[in-house]
C-alpha positions as CSV (number, residue, x, y, z in Angstrom):
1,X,0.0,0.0,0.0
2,X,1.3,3.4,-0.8
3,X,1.8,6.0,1.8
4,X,-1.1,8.1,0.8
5,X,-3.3,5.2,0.5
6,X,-2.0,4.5,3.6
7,X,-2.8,8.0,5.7
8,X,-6.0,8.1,4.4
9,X,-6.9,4.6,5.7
10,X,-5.5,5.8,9.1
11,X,-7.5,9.3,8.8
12,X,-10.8,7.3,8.0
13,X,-10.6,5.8,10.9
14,X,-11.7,7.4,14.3
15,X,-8.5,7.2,17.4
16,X,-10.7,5.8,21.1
17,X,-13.8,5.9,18.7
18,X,-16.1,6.3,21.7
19,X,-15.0,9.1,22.6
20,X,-13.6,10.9,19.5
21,X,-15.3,14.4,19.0
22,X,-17.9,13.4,21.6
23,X,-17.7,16.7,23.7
24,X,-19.2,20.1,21.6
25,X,-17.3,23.1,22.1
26,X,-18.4,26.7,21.2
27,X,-17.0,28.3,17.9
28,X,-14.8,31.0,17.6
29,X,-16.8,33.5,18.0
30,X,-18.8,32.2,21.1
31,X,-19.4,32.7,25.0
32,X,-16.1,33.6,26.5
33,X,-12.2,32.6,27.4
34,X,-13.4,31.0,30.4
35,X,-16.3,29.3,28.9
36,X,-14.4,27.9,26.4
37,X,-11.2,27.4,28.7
38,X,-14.2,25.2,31.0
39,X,-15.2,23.4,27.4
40,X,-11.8,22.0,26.2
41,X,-10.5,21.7,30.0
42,X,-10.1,17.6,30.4
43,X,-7.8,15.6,28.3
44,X,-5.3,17.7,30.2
45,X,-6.4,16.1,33.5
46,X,-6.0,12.8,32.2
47,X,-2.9,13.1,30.6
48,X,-1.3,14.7,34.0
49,X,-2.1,11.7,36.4
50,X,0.6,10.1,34.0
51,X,3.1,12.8,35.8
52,X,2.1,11.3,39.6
53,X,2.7,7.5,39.3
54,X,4.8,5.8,42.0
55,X,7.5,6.0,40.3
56,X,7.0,9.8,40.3
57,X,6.4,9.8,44.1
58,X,9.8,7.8,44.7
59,X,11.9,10.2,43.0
60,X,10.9,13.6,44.2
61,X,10.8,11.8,48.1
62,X,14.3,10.4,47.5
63,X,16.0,13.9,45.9
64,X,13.9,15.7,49.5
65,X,15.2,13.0,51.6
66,X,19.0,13.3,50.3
67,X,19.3,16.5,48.7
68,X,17.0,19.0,50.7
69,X,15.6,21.7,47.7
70,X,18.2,21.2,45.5
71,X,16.4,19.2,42.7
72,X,13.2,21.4,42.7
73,X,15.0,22.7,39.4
74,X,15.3,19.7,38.2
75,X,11.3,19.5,38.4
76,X,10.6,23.1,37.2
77,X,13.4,22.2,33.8
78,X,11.4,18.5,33.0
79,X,7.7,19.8,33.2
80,X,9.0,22.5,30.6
81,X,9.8,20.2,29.0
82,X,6.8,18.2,29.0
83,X,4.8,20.9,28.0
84,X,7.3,21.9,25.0
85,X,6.3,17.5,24.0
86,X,2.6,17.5,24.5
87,X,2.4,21.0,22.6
88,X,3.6,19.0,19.7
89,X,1.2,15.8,20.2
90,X,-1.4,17.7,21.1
91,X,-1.0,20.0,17.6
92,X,-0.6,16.1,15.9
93,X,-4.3,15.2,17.2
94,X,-5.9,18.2,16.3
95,X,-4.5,19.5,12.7
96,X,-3.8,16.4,11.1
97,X,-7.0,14.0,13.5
98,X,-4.2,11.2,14.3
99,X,-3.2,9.5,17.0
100,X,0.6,9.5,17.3
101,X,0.6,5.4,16.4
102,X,-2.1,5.9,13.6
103,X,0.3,8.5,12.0
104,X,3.7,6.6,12.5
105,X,1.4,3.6,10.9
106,X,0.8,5.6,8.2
107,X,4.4,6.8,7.4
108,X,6.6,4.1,8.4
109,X,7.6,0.4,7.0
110,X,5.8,-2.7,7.9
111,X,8.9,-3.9,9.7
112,X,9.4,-0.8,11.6
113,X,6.2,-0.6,12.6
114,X,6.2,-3.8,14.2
115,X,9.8,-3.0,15.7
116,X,8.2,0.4,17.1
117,X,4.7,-2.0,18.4
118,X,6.5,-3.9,20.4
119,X,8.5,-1.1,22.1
120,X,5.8,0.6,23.3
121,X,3.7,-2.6,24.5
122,X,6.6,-3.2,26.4
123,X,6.7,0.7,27.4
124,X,2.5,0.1,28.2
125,X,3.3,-2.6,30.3
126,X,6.0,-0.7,32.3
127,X,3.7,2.0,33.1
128,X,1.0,-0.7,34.2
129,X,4.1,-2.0,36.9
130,X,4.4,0.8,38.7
131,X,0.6,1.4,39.1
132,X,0.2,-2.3,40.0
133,X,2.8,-2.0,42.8
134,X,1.7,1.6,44.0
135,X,-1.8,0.4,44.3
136,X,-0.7,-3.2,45.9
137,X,1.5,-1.0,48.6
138,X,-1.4,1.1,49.3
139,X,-4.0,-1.6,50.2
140,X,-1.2,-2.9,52.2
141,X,-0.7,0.5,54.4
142,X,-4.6,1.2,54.8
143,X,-5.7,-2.4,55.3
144,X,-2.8,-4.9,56.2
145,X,-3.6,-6.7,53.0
146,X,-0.4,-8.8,51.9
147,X,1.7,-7.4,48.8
148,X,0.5,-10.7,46.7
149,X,-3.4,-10.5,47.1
150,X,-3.5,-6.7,46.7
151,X,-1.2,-7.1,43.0
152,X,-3.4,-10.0,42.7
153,X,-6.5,-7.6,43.6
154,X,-5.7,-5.1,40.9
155,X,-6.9,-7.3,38.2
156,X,-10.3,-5.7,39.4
157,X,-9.7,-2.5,38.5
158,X,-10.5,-3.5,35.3
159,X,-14.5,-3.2,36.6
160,X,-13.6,0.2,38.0
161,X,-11.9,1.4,34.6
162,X,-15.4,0.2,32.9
163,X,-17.3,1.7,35.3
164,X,-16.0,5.2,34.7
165,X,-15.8,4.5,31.1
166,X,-19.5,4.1,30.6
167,X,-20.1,7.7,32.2
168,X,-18.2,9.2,29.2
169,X,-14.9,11.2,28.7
170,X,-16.5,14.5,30.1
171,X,-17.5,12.7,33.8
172,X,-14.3,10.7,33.8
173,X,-12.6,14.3,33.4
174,X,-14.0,15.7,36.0
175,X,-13.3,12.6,38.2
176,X,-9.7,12.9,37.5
177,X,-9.7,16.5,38.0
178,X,-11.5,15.9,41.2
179,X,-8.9,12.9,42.2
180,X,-6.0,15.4,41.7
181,X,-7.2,17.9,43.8
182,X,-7.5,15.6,46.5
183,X,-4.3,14.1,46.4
184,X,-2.7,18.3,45.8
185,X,-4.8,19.2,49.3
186,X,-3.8,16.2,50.8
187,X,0.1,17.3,50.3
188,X,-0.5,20.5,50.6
189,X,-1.9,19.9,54.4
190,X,1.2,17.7,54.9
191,X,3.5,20.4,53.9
192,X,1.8,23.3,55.3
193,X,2.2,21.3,58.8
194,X,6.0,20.8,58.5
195,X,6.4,24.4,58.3
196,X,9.4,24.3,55.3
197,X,11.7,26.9,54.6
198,X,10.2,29.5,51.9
199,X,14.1,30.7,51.3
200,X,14.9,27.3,50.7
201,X,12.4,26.7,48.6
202,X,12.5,29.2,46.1
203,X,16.6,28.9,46.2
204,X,16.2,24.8,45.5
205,X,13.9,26.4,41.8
206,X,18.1,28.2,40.7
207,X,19.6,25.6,39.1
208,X,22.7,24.0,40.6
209,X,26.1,22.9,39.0
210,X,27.2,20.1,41.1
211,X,24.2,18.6,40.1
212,X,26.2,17.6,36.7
213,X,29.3,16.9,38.9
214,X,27.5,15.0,41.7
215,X,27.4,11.4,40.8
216,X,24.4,10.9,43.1
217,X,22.5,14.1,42.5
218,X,22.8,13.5,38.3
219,X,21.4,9.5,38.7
220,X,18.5,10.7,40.8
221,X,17.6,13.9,38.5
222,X,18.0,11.3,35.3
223,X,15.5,9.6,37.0
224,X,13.2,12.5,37.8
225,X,13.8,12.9,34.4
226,X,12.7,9.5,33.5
227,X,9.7,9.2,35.5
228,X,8.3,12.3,34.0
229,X,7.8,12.1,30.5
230,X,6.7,8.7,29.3
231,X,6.1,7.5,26.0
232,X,1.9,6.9,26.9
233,X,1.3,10.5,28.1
234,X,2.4,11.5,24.0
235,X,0.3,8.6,22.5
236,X,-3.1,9.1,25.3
237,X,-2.6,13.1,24.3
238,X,-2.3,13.0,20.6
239,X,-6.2,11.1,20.9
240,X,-8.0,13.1,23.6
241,X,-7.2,16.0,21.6
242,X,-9.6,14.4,19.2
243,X,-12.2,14.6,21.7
244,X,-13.4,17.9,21.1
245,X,-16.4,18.2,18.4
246,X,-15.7,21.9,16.5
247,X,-15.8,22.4,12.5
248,X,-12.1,21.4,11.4
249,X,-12.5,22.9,8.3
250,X,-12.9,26.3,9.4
251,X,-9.2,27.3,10.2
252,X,-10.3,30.1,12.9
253,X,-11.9,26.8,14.6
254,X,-8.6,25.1,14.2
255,X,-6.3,27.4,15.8
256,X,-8.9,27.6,18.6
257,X,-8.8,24.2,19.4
258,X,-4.9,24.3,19.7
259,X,-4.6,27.4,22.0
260,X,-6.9,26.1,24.4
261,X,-5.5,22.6,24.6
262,X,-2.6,23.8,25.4
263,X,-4.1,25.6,27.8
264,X,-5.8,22.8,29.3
265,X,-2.5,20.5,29.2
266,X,-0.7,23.3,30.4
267,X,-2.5,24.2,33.6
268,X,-3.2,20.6,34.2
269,X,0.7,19.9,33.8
270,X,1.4,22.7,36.5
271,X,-0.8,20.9,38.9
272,X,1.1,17.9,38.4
273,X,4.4,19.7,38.8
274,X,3.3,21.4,41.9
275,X,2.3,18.3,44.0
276,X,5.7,16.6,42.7
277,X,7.0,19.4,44.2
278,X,5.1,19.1,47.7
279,X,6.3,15.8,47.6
280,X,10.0,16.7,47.2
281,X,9.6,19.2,50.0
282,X,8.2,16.9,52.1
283,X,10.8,14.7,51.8
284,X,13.3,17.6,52.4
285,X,11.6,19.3,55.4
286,X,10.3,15.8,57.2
287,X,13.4,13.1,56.6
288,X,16.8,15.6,55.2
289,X,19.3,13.9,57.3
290,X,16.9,11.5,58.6
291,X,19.2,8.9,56.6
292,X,16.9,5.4,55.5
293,X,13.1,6.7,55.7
294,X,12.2,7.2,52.8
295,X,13.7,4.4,51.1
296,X,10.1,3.1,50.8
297,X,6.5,4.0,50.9
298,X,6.1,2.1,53.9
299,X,9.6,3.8,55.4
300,X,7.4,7.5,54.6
301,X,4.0,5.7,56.3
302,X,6.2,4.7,59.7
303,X,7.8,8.4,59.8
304,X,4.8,10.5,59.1
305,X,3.4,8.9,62.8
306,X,6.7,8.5,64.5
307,X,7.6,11.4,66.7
308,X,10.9,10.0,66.8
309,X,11.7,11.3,63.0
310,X,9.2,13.9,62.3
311,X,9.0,15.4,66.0
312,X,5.4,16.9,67.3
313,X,4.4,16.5,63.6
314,X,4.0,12.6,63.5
315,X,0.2,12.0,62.8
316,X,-1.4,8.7,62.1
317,X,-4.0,10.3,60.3
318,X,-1.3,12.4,57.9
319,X,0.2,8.7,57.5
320,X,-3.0,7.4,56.1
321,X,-3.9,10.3,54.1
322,X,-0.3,9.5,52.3
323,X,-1.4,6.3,51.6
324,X,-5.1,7.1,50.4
325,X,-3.1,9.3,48.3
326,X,-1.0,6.8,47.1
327,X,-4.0,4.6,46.6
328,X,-6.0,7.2,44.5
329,X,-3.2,7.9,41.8
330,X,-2.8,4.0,41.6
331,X,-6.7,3.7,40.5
332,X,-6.6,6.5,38.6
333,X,-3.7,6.0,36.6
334,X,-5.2,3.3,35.4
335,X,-8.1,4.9,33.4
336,X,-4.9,6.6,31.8
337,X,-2.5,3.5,30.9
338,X,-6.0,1.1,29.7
339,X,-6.8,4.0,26.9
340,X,-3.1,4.6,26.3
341,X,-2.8,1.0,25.7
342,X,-6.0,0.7,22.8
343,X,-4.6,3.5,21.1
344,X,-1.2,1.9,20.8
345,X,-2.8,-1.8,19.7
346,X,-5.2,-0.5,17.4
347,X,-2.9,2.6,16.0
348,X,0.0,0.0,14.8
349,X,-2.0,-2.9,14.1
350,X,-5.2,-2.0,13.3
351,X,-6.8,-4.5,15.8
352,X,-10.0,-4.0,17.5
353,X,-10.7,-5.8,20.8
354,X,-13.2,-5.1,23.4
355,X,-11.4,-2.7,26.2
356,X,-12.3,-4.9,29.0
357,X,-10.2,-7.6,26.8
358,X,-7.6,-5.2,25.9
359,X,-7.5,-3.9,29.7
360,X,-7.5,-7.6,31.3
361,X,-4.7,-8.8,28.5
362,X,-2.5,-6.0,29.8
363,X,-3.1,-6.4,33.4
364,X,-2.2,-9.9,33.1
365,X,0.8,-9.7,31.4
366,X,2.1,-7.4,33.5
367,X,1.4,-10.0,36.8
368,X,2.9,-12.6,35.3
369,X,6.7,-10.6,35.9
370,X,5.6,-9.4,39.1
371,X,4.7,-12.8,40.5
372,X,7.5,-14.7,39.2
373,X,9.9,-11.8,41.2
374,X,7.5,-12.2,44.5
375,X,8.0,-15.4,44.6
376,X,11.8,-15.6,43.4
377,X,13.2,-13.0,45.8
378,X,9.7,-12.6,48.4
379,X,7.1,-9.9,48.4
380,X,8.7,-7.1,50.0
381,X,8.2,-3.3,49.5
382,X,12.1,-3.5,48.9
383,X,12.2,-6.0,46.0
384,X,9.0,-4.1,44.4
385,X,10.3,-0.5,44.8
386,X,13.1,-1.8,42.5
387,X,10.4,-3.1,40.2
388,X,9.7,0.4,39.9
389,X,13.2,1.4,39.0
390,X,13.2,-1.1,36.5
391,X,9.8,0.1,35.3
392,X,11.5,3.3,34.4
393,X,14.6,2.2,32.3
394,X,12.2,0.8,30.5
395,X,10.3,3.5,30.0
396,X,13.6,5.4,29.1
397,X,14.5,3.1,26.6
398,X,11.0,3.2,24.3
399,X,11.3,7.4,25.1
400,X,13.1,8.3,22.0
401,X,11.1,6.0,19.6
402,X,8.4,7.7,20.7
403,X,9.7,11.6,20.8
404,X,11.6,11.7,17.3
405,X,8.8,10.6,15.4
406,X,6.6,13.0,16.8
407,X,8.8,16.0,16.3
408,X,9.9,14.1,12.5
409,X,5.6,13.6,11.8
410,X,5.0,17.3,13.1
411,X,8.2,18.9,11.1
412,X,6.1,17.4,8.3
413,X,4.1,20.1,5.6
414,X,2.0,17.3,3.5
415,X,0.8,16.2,7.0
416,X,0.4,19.3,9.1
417,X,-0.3,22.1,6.4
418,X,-0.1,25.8,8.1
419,X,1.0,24.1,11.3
420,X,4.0,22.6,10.2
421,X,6.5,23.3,13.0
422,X,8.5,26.4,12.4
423,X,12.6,26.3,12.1
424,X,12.8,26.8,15.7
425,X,10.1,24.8,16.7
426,X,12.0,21.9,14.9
427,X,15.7,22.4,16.3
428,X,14.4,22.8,20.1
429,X,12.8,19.7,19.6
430,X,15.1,17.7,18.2
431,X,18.0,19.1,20.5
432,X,15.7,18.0,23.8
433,X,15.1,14.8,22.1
434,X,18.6,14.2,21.7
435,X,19.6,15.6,25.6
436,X,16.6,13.5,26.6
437,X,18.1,10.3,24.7
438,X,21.9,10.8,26.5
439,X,20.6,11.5,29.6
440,X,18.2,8.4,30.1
441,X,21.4,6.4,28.1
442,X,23.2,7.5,31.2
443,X,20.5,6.8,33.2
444,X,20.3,3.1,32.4
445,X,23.9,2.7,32.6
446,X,23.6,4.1,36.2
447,X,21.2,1.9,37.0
448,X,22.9,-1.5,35.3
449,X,26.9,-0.7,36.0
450,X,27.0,0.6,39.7
């Protein structure tokens, strides 16, 4: 099949057709910024939970725990960058109405696009670890349930995905929306309590040179890095930009539809950065020079209630909002990685399968790892936090195959028309892609040859 037979197969097609262009949203020269702000808020939502997972939470409490403030930076330089990479797959969704895997279907080899398949599947099934694991320590801290039922338990969120699914995209918006404001109040209590340093924290946002020359403070802001931006937050974004019903013929309409999605992915992205942040500076206020605490979730659950680490602070009741927390972007998530997941199988491969299938086929494949490790080396929060680690070379690995075709499909004019990225569009992109690429190569080497 020729390449233009081939993107217009991919454009007759509709990316998450349930939801594609499901939600009406005013035209141009309707209600007002707010209004419309309100209209295409949502996808933004969804897309953030992707930039809270466990393996998210592990990173920011570590760099607190060891390095005070000092790699709030290190947050403030990734989620720019995040936003600079969602721009793009948000402007791929809504000018062209492809997915990122419909397009790369559409422009690539057979045998590439296999090659490409199987790296984010594996990338899909990485993110699905570390929601598994945060979810399976969370039951443990609220309810005592051991680590092997409660991974075992998470098969059943497959009901709870369906569940919110059949409300729509707009109510499972606004349930994510309402599930990160939870968990931002829950943090922002926490931190408010410890009392941090405001000099501190604004001196920990300048950016730091022994961070490049500090073995330790480089491997933990590669993974910062690595936890951030994950190859399922650029496919789930380039679809639920499609969500939004308008008249794409009208170029006013057009241009419209990619300001305010980045507005929406923008804000949403800030709320995600900010309670990365709380957890970094609770890390730093609570266990700097604790030494050992926060090693673990269950390490942070002891020491929130133990006046021995956290003084006149310690609160059981702060210790079990942590891990409702915990348990919240666990569930959550989910919602995120099931949709991210049917946009990558049927994008590449043009398979159909019903999402409870696709949902319980993932879920499963991801247990069967996670079970042969319990029962190899025990179920320990130890043994699972490193599942987590591993969970993110992973994900740095499928990273580039994921970023440099969406800057190469964005740079392109038979694809993108009036939107086609500009010169300097193009080169930043590129040139983070590359940094992006070195530092998660270093990043895996860190992790492999100690």
């Amino acid at each position: 099949m020729k390449q233009d037979d081939r993107l217009r197969a991919q454009q007759a097609k509709r990316s998450l057709d349930d939801i594609n262009r499901s939600v009406q949203v005013p035209g141009v020269y309707e209600t007002s910024f707010f209004q419309k702000f309100l209209a295409y808020s949502g996808p933004g939502a969804l897309v953030a939970v992707g930039y809270m997972d466990p393996g998210n939470w592990l990173t920011a409490l570590e760099g607190g725990s060891k390095y005070h403030d000092a790699l709030l930076s290190v947050l403030l330089m990734t989620i720019l960058v995040a936003m600079f990479m969602q721009s793009l797959s948000i402007k791929l969704g809504v000018v062209a109405r492809l997915d990122l895997a419909q397009a790369i279907a559409a422009f690539v080899p057979k045998w590439a696009r296999i090659c490409l398949w199987l790296i984010n599947e594996a990338a899909m099934m990485a993110t699905d670890m570390t929601g598994v694991v945060g979810t399976a320590i969370a039951l443990k801290l609220l309810f005592g349930l051991p680590l092997m039922w409660g991974m075992l338990l998470t098969i059943a969120d497959v009901l709870v995905v369906l569940f919110f699914l059949r409300f729509g995209i707009r109510r499972i918006e606004l349930i994510v929306l309402v599930s990160i404001l939870t968990v931002g109040i829950i943090f922002g209590i926490e931190v408010l309590r410890a009392h941090p340093s405001v000099g501190g924290i604004v001196g920990g946002f300048v950016p730091r040179p022994e961070i490049l020359t500090n073995h330790g403070m480089l491997v933990l802001s590669l993974g910062i890095m690595g936890a951030t931006i994950m190859p399922h937050n650029i496919y789930l974004h380039s679809s639920l930009a499609q969500s939004r019903r308008y008249d794409e013929h009208i170029p006013a309409q057009v241009t419209e539809a990619l300001r305010f999605g980045r507005w929406d992915s923008n804000v949403h992205l800030v709320a995600a950065f900010l309670i990365n942040a709380l957890l970094l500076v609770l890390g730093a206020t609570l266990f700097y020079g604790v030494g050992g605490h926060v090693t673990a979730f269950q390490g942070v659950y002891n020491g929130l209630k133990n006046p021995a680490i956290v003084g006149n602070l310690a609160s059981p009741i702060m210790s079990t909002l942590f891990a409702f927390a915990l348990l919240i972007t666990g569930l959550i998530s989910s919602i995120a990685s099931t949709l991210a997941g049917q946009i990558v199988m049927e994008g590449y491969l043009n398979i159909q399968m019903p999402l409870w299938e696709r949902r319980l086929l993932t879920r499963a494949v991801t247990l069967i790892p996670i079970m042969i490790i319990g029962f190899i080396m025990g179920f320990s929060e130890h043994n699972f936090e490193q599942v987590i680690v591993y969970a993110q070379v992973a994900l740095s690995i499928a990273l580039p195959f994921t970023l440099f075709p969406l800057v190469a499909l964005t740079d392109r004019r038979d694809l993108m028309g009036d939107h086609v990225n500009s010169p300097g569009i193009r080169w930043v992109g590129y040139l983070l892609t590359g940094v992006i690429t070195l530092l998660n190569l270093q990043l895996i080497v860190s992790v492999f040859v100690p």
